[in-house]
MARTILUM-511972 format. One line per field, with one value per residue (C-alpha): residue number from 1; y, z, x. Coordinates in nm, 3 decimals, always signed. Example, Ala and Ser with C-alpha at 12.3 -4.5 7.8 and 13.67 -1.06 7.14 Angstrom:
// MARTILUM-511972
i (1,2)
py (-0.450,-0.106)
pz (+0.780,+0.714)
px (+1.230,+1.367)
//
This chain:
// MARTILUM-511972
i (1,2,3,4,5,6,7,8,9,10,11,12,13,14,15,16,17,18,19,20,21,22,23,24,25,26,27,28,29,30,31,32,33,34,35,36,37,38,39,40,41,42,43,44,45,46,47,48,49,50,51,52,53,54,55,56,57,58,59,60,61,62,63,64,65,66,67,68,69,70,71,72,73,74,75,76,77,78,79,80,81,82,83,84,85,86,87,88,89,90,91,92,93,94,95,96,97,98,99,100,101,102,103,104,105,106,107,108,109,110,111,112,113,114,115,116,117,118,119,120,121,122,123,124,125,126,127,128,129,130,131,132,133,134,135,136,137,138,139,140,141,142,143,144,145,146,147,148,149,150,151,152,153,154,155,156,157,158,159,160,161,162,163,164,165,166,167,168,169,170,171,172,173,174,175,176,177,178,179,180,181,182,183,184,185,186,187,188,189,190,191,192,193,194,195,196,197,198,199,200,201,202,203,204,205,206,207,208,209,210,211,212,213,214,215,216,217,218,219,220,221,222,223,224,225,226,227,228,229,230,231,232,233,234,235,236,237,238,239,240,241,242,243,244,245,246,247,248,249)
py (+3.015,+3.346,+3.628,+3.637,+3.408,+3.449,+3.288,+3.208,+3.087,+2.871,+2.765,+2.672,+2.510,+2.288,+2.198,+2.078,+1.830,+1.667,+1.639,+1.429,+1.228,+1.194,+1.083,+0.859,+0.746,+0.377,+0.325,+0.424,+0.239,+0.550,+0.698,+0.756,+0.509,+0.186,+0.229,+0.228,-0.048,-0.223,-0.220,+0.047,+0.310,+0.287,+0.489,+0.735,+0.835,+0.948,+1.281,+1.442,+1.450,+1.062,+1.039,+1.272,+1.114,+0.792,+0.949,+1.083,+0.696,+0.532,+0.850,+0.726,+0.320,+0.407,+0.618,+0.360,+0.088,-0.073,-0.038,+0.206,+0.037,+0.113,-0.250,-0.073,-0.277,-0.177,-0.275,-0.126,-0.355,-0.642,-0.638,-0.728,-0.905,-1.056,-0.907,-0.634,-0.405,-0.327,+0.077,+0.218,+0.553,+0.684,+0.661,+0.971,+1.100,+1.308,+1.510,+1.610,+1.716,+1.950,+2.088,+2.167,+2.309,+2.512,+2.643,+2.736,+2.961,+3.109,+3.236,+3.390,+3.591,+3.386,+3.423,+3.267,+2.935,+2.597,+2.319,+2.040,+1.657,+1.374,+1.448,+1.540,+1.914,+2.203,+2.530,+2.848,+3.169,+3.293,+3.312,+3.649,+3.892,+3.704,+3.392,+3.047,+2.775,+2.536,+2.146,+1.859,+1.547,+1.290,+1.054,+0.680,+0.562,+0.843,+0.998,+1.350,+1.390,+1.464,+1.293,+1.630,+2.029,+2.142,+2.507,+2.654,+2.819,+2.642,+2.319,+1.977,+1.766,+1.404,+1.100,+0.728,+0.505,+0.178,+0.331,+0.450,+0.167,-0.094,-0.274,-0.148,-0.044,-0.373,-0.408,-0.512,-0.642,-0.931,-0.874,-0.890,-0.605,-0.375,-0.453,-0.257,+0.068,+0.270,+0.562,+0.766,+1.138,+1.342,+1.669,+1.852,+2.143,+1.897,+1.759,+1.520,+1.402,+1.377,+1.171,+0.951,+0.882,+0.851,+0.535,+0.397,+0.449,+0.236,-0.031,+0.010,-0.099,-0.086,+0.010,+0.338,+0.596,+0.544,+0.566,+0.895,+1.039,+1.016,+1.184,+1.582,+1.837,+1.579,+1.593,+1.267,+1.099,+0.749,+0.556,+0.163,-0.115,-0.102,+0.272,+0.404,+0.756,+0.807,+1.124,+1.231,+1.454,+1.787,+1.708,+1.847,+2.214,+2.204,+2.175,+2.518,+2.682,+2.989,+3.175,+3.004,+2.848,+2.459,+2.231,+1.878,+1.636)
pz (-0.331,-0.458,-0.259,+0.098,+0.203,+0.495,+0.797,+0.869,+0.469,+0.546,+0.812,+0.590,+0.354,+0.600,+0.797,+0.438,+0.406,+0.744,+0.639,+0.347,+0.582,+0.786,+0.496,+0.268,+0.424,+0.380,+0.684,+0.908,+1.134,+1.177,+0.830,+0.664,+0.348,+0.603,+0.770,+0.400,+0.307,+0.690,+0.540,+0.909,+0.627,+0.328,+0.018,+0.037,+0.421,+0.324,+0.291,-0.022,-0.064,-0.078,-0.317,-0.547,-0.525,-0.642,-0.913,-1.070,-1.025,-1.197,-1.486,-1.512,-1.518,-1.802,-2.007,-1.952,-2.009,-1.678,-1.630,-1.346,-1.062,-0.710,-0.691,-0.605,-0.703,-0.791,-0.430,-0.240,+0.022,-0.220,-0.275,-0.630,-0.620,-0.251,-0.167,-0.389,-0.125,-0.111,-0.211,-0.256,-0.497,-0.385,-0.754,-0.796,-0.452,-0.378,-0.749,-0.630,-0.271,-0.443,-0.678,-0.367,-0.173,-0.490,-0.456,-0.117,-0.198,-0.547,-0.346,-0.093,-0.329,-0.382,-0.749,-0.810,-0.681,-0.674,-0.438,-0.451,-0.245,-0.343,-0.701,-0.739,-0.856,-0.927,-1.095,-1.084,-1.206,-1.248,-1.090,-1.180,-1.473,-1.800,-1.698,-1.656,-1.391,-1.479,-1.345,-1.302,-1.382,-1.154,-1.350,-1.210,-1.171,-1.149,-0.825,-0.877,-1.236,-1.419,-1.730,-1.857,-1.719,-1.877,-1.823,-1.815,-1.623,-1.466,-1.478,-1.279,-1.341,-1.209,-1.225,-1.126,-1.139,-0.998,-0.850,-0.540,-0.405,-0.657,-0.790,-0.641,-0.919,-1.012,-1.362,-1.223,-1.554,-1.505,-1.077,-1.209,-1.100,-1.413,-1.518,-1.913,-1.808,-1.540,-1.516,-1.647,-1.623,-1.728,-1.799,-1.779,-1.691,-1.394,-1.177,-1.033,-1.363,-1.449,-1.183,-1.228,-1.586,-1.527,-1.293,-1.586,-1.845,-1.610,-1.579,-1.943,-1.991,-2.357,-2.456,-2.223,-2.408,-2.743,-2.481,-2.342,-2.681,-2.759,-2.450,-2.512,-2.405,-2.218,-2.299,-2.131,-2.098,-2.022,-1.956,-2.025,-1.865,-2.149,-2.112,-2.396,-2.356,-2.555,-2.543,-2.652,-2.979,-2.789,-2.495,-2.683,-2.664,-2.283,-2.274,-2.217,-2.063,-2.000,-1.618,-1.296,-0.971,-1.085,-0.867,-0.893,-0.961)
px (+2.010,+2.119,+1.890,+1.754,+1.521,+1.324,+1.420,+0.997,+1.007,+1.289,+1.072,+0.786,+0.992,+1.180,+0.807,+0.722,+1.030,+0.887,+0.539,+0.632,+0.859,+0.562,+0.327,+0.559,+0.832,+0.796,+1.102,+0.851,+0.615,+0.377,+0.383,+0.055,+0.154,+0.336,-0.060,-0.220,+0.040,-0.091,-0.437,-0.484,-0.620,-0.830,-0.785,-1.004,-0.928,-0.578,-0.432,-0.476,-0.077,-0.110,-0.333,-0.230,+0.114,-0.047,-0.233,+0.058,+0.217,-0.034,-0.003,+0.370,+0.285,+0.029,+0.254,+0.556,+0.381,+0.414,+0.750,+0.709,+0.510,+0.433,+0.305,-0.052,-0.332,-0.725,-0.723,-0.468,-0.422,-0.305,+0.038,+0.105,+0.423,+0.569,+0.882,+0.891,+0.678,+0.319,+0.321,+0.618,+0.663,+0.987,+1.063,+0.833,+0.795,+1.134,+1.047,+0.755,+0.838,+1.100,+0.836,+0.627,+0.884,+0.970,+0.625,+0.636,+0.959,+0.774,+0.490,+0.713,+0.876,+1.137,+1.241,+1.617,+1.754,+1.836,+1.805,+1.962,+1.855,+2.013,+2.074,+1.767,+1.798,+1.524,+1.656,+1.413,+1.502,+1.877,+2.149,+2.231,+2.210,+2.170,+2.319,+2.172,+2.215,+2.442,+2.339,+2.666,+2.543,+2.761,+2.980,+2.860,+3.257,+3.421,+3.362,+3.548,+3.419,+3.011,+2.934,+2.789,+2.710,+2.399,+2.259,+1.912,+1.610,+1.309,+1.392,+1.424,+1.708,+1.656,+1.910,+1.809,+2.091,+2.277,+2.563,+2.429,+2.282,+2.322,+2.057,+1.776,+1.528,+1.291,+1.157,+0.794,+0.711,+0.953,+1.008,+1.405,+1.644,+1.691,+2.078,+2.071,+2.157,+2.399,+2.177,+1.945,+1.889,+1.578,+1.543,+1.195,+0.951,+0.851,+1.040,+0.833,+0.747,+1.136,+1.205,+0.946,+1.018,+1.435,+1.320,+1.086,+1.366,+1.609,+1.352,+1.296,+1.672,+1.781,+1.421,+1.412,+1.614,+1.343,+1.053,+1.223,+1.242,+0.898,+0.779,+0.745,+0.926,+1.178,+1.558,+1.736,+2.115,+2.176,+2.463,+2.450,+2.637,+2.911,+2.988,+2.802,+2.685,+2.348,+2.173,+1.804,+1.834,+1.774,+1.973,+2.334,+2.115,+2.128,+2.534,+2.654,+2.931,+2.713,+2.804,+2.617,+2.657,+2.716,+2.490,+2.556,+2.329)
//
């Protein structure tokens, strides 16, 4: 961040990150979505954060054609697939968080900055006098180097990939780990949106770089399993070498 921030905003912001621990985190015995999952909760007795988190998941299967799934049935306590995890949206769930928490600094007259978890990145504002923030995208091999530095204002920058933690992201439509591409990363208004689409895309495979292009107002960059670099058409207009504090993603 570039300006002052309140150490009781800070506050806020930080209370924020441990409410969503408290409702999603799917590691957790006591979380509000392991007791949905536990059939301890129904539906409609959950937090509003929960539901609207699920809403926006089943926005993302729809639009991608089912290849974004938080294996949540009509009835949530049916677990669509065995082994693959009753509800789980951490696909989605970090974009939004950051969106919120990006909130909470907006209202408190928080103009300028950019936070960065887990290469998930949200950019509001500037980071000085004309100049826009500049976003690293991480490389997948090379450790040291970014596959691409894009710059802009008021966006969310998300990247779902393999080489992190392997091959965790399922196509549901075939319960098969998604092998086609490296990684994808989405640029958009929204960053929950963006990171729920960069999981689609990688589930998509060699099919998810056409679905990205027809979404609007989404610029994307994938890498497949051979190396290739392939790039939405408007995604070249976010390369810039204009002045900013580089946050990688």
């Amino acid at each position: 961040m570039r300006e002052p921030v309140a150490p009781a905003l800070l506050d806020d912001v930080v209370a924020w990150f441990h409410r969503v621990d408290d409702v999603f985190s799917t590691w957790r015995e006591d979380s509000e979505i392991s007791r949905l999952a536990r059939h301890e909760v129904e539906l409609h007795e959950t937090s509003i954060e929960l539901r609207t988190v699920l809403d926006l998941c089943r926005q993302v299967k729809l639009e991608s054609g089912g290849s974004f799934d938080v294996a949540f049935a009509t009835d949530p306590r049916v677990a669509r697939r065995a082994g693959f995890g009753p509800i789980d949206p951490s696909g989605l769930v970090k974009g939004w968080a950051l969106e919120r928490a990006a909130a909470i600094l907006g209202a408190g007259g928080v103009a300028n900055f950019s936070i960065n978890a887990g290469g998930d990145v949200i950019i509001r504002g500037r980071p000085g006098p004309a100049q826009l923030w500049r976003v690293g995208i991480q490389h997948p091999t090379e450790r040291q180097a970014m596959t691409a530095v894009i710059a802009g204002t008021d966006l969310g920058v998300a990247t779902s990939g393999r080489y992190e933690r392997g091959d965790h992201i399922i196509d549901p439509r075939t319960g098969s780990p998604a092998t086609d591409l490296v990684a994808v990363t989405v640029v958009a208004r929204d960053l929950a949106i963006a990171d729920g689409y960069a999981t689609a895309a990688l589930a998509l495979g060699k099919d998810g770089m056409n679905w990205l292009a027809d979404r609007p107002d989404i610029e994307a960059l994938a890498i497949t399993i051979g190396g290739t670099v392939v790039l939405t058409d408007g995604f070249d207009e976010l390369r810039s070498a204009a002045g900013g504090t580089v946050s990688r993603g």
